[in-house]
N, C-alpha and C positions, 0 to 999 in steps of 0.2 A: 704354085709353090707351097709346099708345108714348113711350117715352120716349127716344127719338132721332130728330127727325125725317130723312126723306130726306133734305130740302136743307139741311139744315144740314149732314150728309155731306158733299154735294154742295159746298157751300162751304168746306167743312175741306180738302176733295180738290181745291179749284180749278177745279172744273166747271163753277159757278157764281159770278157777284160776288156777294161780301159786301153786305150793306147799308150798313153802313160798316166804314170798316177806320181805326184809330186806328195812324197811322202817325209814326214818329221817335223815341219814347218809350222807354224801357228798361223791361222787365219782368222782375221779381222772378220765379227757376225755384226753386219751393220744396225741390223735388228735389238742385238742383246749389248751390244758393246763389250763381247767380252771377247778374249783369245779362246779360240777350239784348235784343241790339238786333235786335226784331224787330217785323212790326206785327202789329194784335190784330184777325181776323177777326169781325166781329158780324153776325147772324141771326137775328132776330125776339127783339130783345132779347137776345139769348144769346151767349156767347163762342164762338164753332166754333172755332179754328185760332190757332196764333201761325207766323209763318212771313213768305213774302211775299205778301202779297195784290191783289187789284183789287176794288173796290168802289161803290153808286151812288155812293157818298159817301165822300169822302176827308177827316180832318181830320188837320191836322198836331199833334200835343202832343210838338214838341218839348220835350227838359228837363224833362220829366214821367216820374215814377217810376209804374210800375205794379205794386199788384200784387192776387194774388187776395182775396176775402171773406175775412172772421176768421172762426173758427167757435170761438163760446161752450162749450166743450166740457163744462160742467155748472153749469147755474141754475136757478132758480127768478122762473116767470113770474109769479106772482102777489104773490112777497117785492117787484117793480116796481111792484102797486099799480096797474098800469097793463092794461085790454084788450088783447087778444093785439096787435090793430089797432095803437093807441096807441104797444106796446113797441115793435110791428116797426120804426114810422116813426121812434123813437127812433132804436134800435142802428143801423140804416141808413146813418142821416147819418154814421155815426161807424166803418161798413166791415164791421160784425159783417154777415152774408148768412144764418148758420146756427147755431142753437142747439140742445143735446141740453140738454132740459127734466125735469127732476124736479119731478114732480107734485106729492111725497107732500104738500104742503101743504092742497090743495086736495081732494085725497084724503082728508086726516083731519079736513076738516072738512065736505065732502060726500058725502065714498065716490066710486061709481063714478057715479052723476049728471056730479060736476064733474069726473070722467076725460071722460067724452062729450064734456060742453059743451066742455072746452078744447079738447080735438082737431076737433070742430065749429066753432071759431073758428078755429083755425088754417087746416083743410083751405078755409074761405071767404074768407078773407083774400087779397084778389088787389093786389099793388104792382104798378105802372104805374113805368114811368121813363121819361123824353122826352131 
């Protein structure tokens, strides 16, 4: 599996149009802490590029703040009660994209069975966003 497709490259580098480019908006540079006004290159769902782009699709979000995924930086998925499934579509709505998970709960009550299973539900867990 690669994890950088060519075109999406390709569309970081302007090579290619974006599929859509979310244009007028200000995005959050977690880096510099400051607002760029710049637009947001997208490619098969994915962010490629912030910059100036061309794209099939153009939407304007003026007035619209951008900024990247939260990442949950230590929880427990199962203290949620909730399917791996269930949490993702939870934290989603509400901007979380990436969580570092502590098992051990699941661990001391299955062992490594329920190490498997959760990383098995993770790794088949496929979001869709339209």
């Amino acid at each position: 599996m690669t994890l950088i497709d060519a075109h999406w490259m390709a569309v970081a580098r302007g090579d290619e149009p974006a599929d859509l480019v979310l244009a007028g908006g200000k995005v959050l540079s977690v880096f510099t802490k400051e607002w760029l006004e710049v637009d947001v290159a997208i490619k098969d769902g994915h962010v490629v590029g912030l910059g100036s782009y061309s794209g099939k699709k153009r939407q304007d979000v003026s007035g619209a703040y951008l900024v990247p995924g939260f990442i949950d930086a230590h929880m427990h998925i199962e203290s949620s009660k909730l399917m791996v499934d269930e949490f993702a579509r939870a934290v989603l709505a509400h901007g979380t994209t990436a969580v570092v998970a502590d098992p051990h709960e699941i661990a001391n009550v299955l062992g490594t069975d329920g190490i498997h299973w959760l990383l098995t539900a993770a790794r088949t867990f496929r979001w869709t966003c339209t």
